[in-house]
C-alpha positions as CSV (number, residue, x, y, z in Angstrom):
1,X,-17.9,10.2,-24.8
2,X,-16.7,11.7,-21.9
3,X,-19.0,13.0,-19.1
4,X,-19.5,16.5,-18.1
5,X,-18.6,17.8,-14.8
6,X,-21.4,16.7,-12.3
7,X,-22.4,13.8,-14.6
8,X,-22.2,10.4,-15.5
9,X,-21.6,9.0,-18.8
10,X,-25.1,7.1,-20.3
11,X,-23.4,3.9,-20.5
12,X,-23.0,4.0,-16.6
13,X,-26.4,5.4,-16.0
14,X,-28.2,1.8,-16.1
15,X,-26.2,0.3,-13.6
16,X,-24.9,2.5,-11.4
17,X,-28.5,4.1,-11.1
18,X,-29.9,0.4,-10.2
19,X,-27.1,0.3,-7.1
20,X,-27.9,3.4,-6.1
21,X,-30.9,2.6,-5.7
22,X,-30.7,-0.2,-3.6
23,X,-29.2,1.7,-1.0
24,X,-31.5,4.6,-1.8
25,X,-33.0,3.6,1.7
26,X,-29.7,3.5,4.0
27,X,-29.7,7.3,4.8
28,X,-27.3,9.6,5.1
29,X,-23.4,7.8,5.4
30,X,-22.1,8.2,8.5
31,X,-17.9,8.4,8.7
32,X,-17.9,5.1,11.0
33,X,-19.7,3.3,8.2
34,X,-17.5,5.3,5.4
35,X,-14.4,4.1,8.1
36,X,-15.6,0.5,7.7
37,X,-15.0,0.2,3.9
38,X,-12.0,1.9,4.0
39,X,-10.3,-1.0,6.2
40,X,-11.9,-3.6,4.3
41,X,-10.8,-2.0,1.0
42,X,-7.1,-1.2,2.3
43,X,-6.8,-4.7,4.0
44,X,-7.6,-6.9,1.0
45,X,-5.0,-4.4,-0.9
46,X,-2.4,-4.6,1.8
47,X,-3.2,-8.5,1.7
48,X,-2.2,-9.1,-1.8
49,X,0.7,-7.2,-1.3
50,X,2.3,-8.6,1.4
51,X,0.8,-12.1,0.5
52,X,3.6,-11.2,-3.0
53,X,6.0,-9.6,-1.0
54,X,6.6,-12.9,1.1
55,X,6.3,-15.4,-1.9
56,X,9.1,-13.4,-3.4
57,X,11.5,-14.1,-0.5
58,X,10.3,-17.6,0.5
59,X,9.4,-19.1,-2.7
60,X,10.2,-17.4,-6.4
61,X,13.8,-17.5,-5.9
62,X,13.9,-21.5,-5.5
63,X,10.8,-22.0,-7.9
64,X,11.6,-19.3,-10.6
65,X,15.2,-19.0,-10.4
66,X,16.6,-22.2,-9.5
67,X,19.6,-21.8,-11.7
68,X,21.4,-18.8,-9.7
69,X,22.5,-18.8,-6.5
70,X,19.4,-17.6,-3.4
71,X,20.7,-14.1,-3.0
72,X,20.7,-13.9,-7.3
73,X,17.5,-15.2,-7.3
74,X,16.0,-12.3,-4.3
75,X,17.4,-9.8,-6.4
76,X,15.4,-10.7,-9.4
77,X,12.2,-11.6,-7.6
78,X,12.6,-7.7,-5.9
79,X,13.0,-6.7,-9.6
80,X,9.8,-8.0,-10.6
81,X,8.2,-7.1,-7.1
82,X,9.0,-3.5,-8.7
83,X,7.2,-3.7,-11.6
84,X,3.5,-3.3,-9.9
85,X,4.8,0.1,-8.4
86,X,5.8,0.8,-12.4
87,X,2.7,-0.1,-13.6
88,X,0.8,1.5,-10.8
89,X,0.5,5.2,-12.6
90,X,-0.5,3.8,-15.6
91,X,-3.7,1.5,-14.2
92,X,-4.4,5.3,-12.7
93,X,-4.6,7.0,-15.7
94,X,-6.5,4.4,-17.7
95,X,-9.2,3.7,-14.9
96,X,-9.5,7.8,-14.3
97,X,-10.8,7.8,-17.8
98,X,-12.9,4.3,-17.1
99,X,-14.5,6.5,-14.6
100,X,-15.2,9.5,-16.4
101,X,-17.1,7.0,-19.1
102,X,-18.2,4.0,-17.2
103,X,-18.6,5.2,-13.6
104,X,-17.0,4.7,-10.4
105,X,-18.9,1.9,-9.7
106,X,-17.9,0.5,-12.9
107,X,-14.1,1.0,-12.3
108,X,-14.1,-0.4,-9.4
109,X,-15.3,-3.4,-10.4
110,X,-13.3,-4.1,-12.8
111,X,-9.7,-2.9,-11.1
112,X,-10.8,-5.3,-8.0
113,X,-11.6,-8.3,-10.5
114,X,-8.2,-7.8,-12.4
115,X,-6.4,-7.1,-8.8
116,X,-8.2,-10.7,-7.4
117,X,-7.5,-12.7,-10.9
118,X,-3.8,-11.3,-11.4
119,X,-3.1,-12.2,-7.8
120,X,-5.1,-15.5,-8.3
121,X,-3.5,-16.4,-11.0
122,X,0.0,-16.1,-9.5
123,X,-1.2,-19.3,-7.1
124,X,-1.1,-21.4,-10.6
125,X,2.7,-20.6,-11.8
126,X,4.4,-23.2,-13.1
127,X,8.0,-23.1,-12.2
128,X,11.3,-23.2,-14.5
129,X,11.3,-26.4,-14.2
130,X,8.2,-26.9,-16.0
131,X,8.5,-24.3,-18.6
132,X,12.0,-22.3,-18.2
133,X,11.9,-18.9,-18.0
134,X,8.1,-18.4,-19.2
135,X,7.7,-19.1,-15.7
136,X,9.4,-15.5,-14.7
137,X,7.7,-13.8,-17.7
138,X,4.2,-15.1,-16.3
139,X,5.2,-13.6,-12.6
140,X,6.1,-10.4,-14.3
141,X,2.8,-10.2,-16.6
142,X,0.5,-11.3,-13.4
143,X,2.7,-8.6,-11.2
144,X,2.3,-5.7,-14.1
145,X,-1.6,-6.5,-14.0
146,X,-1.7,-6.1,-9.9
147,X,-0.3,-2.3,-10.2
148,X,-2.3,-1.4,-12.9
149,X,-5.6,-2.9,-10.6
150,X,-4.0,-1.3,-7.8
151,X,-4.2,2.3,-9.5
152,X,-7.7,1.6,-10.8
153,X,-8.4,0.8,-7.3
154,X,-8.3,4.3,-5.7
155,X,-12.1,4.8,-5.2
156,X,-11.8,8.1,-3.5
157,X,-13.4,6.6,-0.2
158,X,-10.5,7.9,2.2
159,X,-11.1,11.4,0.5
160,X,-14.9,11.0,1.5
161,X,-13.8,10.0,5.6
162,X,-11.5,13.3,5.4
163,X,-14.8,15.6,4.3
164,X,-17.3,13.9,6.4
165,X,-14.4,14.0,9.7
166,X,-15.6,16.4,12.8
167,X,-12.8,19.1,12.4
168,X,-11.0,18.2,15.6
169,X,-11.1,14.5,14.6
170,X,-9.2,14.9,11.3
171,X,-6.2,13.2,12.4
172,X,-7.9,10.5,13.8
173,X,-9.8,9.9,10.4
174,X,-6.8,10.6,8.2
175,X,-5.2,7.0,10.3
176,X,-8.2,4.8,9.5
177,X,-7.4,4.1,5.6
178,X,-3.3,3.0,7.1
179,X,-4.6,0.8,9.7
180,X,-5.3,-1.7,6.5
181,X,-1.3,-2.2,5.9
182,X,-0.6,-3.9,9.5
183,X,-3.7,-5.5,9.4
184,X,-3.0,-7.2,5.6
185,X,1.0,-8.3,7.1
186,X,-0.8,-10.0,10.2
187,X,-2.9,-12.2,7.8
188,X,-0.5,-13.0,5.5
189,X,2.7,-13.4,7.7
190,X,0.0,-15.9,9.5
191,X,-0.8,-18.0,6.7
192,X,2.6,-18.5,5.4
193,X,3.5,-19.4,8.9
194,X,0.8,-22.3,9.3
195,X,1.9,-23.8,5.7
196,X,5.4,-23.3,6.6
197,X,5.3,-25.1,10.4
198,X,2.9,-27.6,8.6
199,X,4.3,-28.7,6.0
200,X,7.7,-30.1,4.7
201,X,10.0,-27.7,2.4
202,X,9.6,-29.5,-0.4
203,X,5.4,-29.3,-0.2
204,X,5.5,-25.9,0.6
205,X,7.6,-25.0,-2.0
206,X,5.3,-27.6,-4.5
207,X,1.7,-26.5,-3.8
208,X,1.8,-25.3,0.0
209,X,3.0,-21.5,-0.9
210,X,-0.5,-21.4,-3.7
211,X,-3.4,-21.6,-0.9
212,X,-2.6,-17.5,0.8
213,X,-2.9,-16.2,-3.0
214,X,-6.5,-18.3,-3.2
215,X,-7.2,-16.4,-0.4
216,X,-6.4,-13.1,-1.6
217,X,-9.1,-13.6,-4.5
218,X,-11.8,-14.5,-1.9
219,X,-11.0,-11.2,0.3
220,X,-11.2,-9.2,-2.7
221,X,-14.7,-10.3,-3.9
222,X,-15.4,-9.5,-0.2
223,X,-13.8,-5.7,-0.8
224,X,-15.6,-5.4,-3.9
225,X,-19.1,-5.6,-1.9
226,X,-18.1,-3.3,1.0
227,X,-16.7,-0.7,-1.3
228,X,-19.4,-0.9,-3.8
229,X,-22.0,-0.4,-0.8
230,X,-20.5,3.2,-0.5
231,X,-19.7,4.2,-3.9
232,X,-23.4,3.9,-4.7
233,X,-24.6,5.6,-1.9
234,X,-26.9,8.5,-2.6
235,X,-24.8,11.0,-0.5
236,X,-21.6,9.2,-1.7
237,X,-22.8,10.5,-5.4
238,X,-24.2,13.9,-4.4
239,X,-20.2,14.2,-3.1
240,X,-19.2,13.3,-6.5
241,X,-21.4,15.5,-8.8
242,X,-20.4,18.6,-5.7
243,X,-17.3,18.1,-7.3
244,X,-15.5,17.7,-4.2
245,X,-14.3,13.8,-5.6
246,X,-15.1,14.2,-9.0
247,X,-12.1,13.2,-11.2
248,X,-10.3,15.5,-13.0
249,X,-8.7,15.9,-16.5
250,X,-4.9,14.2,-16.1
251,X,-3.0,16.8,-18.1
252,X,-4.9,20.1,-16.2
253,X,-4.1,18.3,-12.5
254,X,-0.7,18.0,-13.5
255,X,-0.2,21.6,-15.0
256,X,-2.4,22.9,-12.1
257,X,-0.6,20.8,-9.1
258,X,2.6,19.4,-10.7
259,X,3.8,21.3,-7.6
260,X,1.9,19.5,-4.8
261,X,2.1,16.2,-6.5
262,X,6.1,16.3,-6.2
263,X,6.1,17.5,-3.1
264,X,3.4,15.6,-1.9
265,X,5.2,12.4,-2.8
266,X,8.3,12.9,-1.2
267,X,6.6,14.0,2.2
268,X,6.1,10.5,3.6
269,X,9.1,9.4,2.1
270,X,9.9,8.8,5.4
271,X,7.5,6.6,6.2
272,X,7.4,4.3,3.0
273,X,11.0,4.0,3.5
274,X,10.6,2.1,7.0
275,X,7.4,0.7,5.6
276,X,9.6,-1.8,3.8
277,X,12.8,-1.6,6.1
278,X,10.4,-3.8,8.7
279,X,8.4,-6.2,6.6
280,X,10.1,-7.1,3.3
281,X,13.7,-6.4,3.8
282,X,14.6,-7.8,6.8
283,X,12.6,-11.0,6.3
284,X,15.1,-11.4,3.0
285,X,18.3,-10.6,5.7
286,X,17.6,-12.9,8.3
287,X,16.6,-16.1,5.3
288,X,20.0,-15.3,3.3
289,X,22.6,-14.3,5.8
290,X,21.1,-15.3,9.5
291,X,20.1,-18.3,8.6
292,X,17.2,-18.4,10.9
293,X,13.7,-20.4,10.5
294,X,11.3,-17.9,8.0
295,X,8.3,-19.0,10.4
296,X,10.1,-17.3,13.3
297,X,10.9,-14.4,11.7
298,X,7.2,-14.2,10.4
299,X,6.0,-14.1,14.2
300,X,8.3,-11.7,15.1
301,X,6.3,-9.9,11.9
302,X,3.3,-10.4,12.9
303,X,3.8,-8.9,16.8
304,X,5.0,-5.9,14.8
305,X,2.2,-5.6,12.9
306,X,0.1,-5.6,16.5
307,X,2.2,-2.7,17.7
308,X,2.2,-1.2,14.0
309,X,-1.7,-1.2,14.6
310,X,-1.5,0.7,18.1
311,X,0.5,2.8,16.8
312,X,-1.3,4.3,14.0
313,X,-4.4,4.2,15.8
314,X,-2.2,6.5,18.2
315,X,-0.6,8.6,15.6
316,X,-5.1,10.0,14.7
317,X,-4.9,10.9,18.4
318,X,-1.2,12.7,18.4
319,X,-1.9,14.6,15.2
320,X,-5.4,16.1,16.6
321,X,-3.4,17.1,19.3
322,X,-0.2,18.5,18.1
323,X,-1.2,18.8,14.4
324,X,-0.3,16.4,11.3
325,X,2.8,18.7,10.4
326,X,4.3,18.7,13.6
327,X,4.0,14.9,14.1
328,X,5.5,13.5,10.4
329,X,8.2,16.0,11.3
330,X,8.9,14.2,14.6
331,X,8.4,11.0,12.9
332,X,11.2,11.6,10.3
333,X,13.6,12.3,12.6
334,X,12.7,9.2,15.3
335,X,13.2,7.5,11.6
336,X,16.9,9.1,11.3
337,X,17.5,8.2,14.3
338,X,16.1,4.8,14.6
339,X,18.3,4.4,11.3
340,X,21.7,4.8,13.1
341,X,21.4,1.6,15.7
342,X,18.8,-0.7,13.6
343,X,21.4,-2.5,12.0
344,X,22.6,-3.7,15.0
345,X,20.1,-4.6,16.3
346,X,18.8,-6.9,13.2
347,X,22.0,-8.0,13.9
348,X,21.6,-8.9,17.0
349,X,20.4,-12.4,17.2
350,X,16.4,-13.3,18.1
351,X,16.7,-10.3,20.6
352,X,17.9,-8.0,18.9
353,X,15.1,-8.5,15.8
354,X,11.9,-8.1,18.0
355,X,13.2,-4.9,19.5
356,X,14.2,-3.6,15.9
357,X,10.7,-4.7,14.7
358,X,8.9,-3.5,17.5
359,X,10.9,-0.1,17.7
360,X,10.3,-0.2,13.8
361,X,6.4,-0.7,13.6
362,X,6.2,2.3,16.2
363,X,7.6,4.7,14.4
364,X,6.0,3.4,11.3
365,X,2.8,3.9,12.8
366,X,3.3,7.1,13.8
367,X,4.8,8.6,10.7
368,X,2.6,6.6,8.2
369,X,-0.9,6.9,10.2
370,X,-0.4,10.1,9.0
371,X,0.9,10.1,5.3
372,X,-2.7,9.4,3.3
373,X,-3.9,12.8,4.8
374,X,-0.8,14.4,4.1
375,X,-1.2,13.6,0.7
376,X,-5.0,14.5,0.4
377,X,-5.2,17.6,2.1
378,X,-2.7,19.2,0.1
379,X,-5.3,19.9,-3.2
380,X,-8.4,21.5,-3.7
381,X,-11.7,19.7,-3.3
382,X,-11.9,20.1,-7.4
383,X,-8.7,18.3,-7.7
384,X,-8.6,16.4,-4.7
385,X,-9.5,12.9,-6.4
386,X,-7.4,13.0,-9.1
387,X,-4.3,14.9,-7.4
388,X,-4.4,12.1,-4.2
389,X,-4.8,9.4,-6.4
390,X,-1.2,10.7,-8.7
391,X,0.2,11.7,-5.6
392,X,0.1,8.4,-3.7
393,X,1.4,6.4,-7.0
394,X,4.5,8.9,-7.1
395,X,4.8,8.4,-3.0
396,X,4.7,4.4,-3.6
397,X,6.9,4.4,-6.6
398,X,10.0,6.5,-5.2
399,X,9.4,5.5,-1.6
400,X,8.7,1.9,-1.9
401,X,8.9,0.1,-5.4
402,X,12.7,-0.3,-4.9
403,X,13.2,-0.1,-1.3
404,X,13.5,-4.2,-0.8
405,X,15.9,-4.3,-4.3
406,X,18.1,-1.3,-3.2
407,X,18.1,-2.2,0.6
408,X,19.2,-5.6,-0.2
409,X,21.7,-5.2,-2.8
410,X,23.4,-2.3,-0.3
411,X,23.4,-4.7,2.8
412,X,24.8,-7.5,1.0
413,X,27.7,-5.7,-0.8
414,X,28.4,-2.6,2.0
415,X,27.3,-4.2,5.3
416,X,23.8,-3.7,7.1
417,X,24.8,-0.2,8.4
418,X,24.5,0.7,4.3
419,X,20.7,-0.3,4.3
420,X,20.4,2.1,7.5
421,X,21.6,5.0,5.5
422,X,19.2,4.4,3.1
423,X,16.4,4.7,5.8
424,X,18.1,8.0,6.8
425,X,17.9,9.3,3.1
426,X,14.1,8.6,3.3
427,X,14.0,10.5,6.9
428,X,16.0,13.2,5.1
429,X,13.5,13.1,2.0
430,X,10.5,13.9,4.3
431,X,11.7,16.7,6.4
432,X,13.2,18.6,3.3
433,X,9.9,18.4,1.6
434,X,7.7,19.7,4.7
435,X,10.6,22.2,5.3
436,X,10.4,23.7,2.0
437,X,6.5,23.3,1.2
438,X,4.9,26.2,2.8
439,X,1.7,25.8,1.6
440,X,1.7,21.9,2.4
441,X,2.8,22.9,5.8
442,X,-0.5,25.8,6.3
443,X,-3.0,22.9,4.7
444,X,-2.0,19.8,6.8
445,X,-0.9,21.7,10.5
């Protein structure tokens, strides 16, 4: 059965009612405390991700693939890496109706259990040469059940900072859910880096690589409790039956705001493009053909991921000021024209990679601080849950899923300068869709 608008289904009633209820006593939610489990919730995601993203540079290829050559073996670990961004609409669109029978508490649970155990279970793969190539149909089935989590996932909390933001603060609000990506690469470039300066190839590659994906269950059980705290609030739920985050029907979204949800996904193309263009790909470059120490390079990573966290945090204050419109415009084209001279300097020797990751981070800060509220602000309040949530799994999918596959295959076969023209087609992406969206333009200036 499903529920009716303003409603929960009985089956959730039990539950959900007895959460609520403990909180009945915390007052009204405050957008600092609604701030709080946004970062948890968008760290432990950003966490798993990267903690996958890593592993499939530094460890699948030798453990998986053994029998093809390391660059073979990146190419199909990026392949699978794709998959969760595949999979990704479809967890949405199964735990949207999980929501409209069970409850948002209810979904949640479950998408954060499935996230934690598919990542989890990743930490026990055998390799090939234990059981040949079930080894890479287990990675797939464990990275198909992280995308479908990660769609299930979308708990409408950044949606909840955006109402509850002071009107002159809505740029700063709209950077708080982003500030969970640089803070998920700085734990997980630092744990691979301990195992890696600690231990000999050979262990790392046996049983050292396992312990960061352990980790990644832990801080999700962790997420689970913060996120839960809010979704049971009692004014979290009088937001829900307002309607303002109440999902709605698939099919009518998509008939309503088939518009806005295209358009809305290519508008941080941008952003998602150098997202990956400064934490998976060049990680893969400098292993494969610079032949420098992964640990290094995961420093290096990890000071980005500092300056990626000023820089979002900077991006809230430049978007109050200048307006969100203006400032993923100016983004895009620092992107173009960071895109022209990055090759060289990834090319450039130990040097030459910090400036490109610092350089990088900044103006992935900037242009990506902004791209959740870019995609939220774009749909009415009635449509607003399920529109962001199908918006942001387009945005990942196009802008992201393939971006370490594609990047790689084009700098190994056309030169470095070819995976910089891919970074300007993503810069190009993003300021045709804000030039031609008018109504994107009026709702997020």
């Amino acid at each position: 059965m499903i529920a009716q608008p303003g409603t929960l289904a009985p089956a959730s009633h039990t539950a959900e009612r007895d959460a609520r209820a403990i909180n009945a006593g915390d007052g009204h939610v405050r957008p600092s405390e609604i701030a709080i489990g946004v970062v948890i919730g968008r760290t432990s995601e950003f966490f798993d991700f990267f903690v996958y993203a890593i592993a499939s540079v530094l460890v699948f290829p030798a453990l998986v693939f053994p029998y093809v050559d390391r660059l073979t073996g990146t190419f199909y670990s990026f392949a699978i890496f794709a998959l969760a961004f595949i999979a990704r609409p479809i967890g949405s669109l199964i735990f949207l109706r999980v929501d409209e029978v069970l409850g948002r508490g209810t979904k949640l649970t479950i998408a954060l259990f499935l996230l934690g155990g598919s990542t989890a279970s990743v930490a026990f793969l055998p390799g090939y040469e234990t059981i040949g190539n079930w080894s890479a149909i287990l990675l797939a089935l464990f990275r198909i059940g992280q995308g479908i989590a990660l769609g299930g996932a979308w708990d409408g909390l950044a949606s909840l900072l955006a109402l509850n933001a002071p009107a002159h603060k809505r740029g700063w609000y709209a950077m708080i859910p982003q500030l969970g990506a640089p803070l998920g690469l700085i734990v997980a470039s630092g744990l691979f880096a301990f195992f890696l300066l600690s231990l000999s190839t050979p262990d790392f590659i046996e049983w050292g690589w396992r312990y960061p994906f352990f980790v990644a269950f832990a801080i999700n059980v962790v997420a689970l409790f913060a996120r839960l705290r809010m979704v049971t609030t009692p004014d979290y739920t009088a937001l829900f039956e307002s309607r303002d985050l109440e999902p709605s029907r698939v099919v009518d979204t998509l008939r309503s705001d088939w518009r806005n949800i295209v358009i809305g996904a290519f508008a941080p193309l941008a952003s998602f493009a150098l997202f990956h263009m400064v934490t998976v790909f060049p990680l893969s470059w400098v292993v494969l053909f610079a032949h420098e120490d992964a640990a290094w390079f995961l420093g290096i990573e990890i000071i980005g991921g500092f300056v990626g966290l000023l820089s979002v945090a900077a991006s809230g204050l430049l978007a109050d000021r200048f307006g969100r419109r203006s400032l993923l415009g100016a983004s895009a084209l620092g992107i173009a024209v960071f895109s022209g001279f990055a090759p060289q300097l990834l090319n450039g020797g130990g040097t030459g990679e910090i400036v490109f990751m610092v350089v990088g981070f900044a103006l992935m800060g900037l242009a990506f601080g902004q791209s959740s509220g870019a995609v939220a602000a774009n749909f009415a309040t009635a449509r607003r849950y399920t529109g962001s949530a199908l918006t942001s799994d387009i945005a990942w999918l196009v802008g992201a899923g393939f971006a370490p596959l594609v990047a790689l295959w084009l700098a190994s076969r056309f030169g470095l300068l070819a995976a910089g023209a891919y970074l300007l087609s993503g810069a190009l992406g993003t300021l045709i869709a804000l030039g031609i969206n008018k109504e994107l333009g009026r709702r997020i200036s």
